[in-house]
C-alpha positions, -999 to +999 in steps of 0.1 A: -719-006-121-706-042-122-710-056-087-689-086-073-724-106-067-734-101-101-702-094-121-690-103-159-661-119-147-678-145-128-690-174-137-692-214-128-658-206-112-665-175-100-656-179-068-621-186-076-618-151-095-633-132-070-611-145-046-579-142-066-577-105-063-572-108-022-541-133-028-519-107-022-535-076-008-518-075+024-481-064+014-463-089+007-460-108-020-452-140-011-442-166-032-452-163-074-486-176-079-494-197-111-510-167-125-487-148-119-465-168-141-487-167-172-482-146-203-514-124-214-524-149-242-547-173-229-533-209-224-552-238-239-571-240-206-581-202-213-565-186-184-552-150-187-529-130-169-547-108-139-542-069-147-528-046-124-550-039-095-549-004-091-572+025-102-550+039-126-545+005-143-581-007-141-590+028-159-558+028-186-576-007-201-614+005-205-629+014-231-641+055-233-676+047-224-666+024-194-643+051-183-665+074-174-686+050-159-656+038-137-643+076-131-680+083-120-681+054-095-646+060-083-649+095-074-683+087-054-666+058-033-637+082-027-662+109-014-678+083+006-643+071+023-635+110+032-668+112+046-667+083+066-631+070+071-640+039+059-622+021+027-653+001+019-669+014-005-640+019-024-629-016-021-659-027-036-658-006-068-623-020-075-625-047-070-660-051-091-638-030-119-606-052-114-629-083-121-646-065-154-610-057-172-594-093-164-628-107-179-625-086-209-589-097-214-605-129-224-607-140-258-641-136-271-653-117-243-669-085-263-687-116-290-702-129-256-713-100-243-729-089-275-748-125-283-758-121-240-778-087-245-793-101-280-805-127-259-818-106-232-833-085-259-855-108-272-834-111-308-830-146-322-792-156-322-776-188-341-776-215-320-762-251-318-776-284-302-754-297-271-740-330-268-727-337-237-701-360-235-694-383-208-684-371-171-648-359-165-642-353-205 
């Protein structure tokens, strides 16, 4: 299960998308976000618009073989909230599963994953020198 410490979506800025999700949690809206305002095609600075954040959203935009991953997870965190009154549990898992579909609306984002667990296999991928350029560019 993708976990918010260790989640695909996160990344340099990770702390800004895992905090996005509890903008608005609490009711009311409150005034339009700039997120809120952006289309679903990334803008030049690669941003892209934040699904909805609701079980039946989060699972509508996964893949078959993530779905059952999600239903399997979902279902335990609701059995574990009946059992114990607590919302925690379930929280967590979508939250963790909000944060996986945004980060696969990203351009890209299957390439990455597929050139990550090459790498973590031990297969040689194509590779490029870095230049970095000076600071601020």
């Amino acid at each position: 299960m993708p976990t918010i410490d260790h989640h695909p979506a996160l990344s340099d800025n990770g702390d800004e998308l895992a905090t996005l999700g509890r903008e608005h949690q609490l009711g009311d809206p409150g005034p339009v976000s700039r997120l809120e305002r952006m289309s679903a095609q990334a803008s030049p600075a690669g941003r892209v618009e934040r699904p909805e954040r609701s079980p039946a959203a989060i699972r509508a935009e996964l893949p078959e073989d993530l779905r059952a991953q999600f239903d399997a997870e979902y279902q335990a965190a609701l059995d574990d909230a009946r059992a114990t009154y607590r919302l925690d549990r379930l929280d967590e898992v979508i939250e963790a599963w909000w944060l996986t579909v945004w980060a696969r609306r990203v351009p890209g984002h299957e390439q990455t994953m597929a050139t990550g667990r090459r790498i973590a296999a031990g297969e040689p991928v194509k590779t490029f020198p870095y230049e970095p350029g000076p600071p601020g560019r």
